[in-house]
N, C-alpha and C positions, 0 to 999 in steps of 0.2 A: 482246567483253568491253571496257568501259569503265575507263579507267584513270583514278581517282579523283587532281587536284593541289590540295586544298584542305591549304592551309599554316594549321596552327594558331599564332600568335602568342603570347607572353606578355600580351598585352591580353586574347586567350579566356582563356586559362588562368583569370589575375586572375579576370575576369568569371564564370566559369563557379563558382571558390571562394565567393565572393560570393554567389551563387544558392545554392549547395547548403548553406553556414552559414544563411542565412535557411531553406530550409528544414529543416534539422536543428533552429531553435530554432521554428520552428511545430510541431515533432514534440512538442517540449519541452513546450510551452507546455499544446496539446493534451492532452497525457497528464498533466501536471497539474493541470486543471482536470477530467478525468475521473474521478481518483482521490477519494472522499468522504473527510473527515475522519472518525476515528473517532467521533466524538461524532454521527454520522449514520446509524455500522453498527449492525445490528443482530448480528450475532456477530461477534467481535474474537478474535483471534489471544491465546496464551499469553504471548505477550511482550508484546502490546498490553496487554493485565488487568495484567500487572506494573507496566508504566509510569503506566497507568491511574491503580490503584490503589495503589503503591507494595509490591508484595509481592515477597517471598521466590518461587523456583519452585517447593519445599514448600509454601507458601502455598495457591497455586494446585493445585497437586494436591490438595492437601486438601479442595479444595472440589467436585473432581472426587470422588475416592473418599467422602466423603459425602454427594453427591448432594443438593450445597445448591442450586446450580446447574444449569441446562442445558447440555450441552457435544455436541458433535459432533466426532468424527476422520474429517479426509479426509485421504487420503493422506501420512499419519505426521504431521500437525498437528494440535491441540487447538485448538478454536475452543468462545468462551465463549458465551452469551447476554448482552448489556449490559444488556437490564431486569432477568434475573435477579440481577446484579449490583449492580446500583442498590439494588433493591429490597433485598438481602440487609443493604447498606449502609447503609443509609437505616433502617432497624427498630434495626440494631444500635445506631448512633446513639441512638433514642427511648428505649433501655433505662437 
């Protein structure tokens, strides 16, 4: 059995903090350049259509229960279609 005398230093230490922050902000960086901005998705979130569009969450529902839009539920979230939206938007507008 080998008996291990490597003395770590506060110079590793330092150094070691120093590597592992650089890598924490390439985690960062990474995963934000991966996420799409909404204006790229094609179904957006309840709360996204809110912000989006500025609505009420009745708003939004209501667009659900009259089936002006397309919408999908995964697993207890409400996801919109943004063309459908556009489009919904965009007519009302022309009226």
């Amino acid at each position: 059995m080998e008996i291990m005398n490597d003395v770590v230093t506060k110079e590793d230490l330092r150094q070691f903090g120093l590597e592992l922050l650089g890598s924490i902000e390439n985690l960062i960086t990474q995963t934000k350049e991966g996420h799409s901005d909404v204006t790229e998705q094609e179904w957006i979130k309840s709360r996204q259509v809110r912000k989006l569009m500025n609505m009420s969450p009745g708003s939004v529902q209501n667009l659900r229960v009259t089936e002006k839009v397309r919408f999908k539920k995964i697993v207890g979230s409400y996801y919109y279609n943004k063309a459908d939206l556009l489009k919904l938007f965009t007519d009302e507008k022309c009226k």
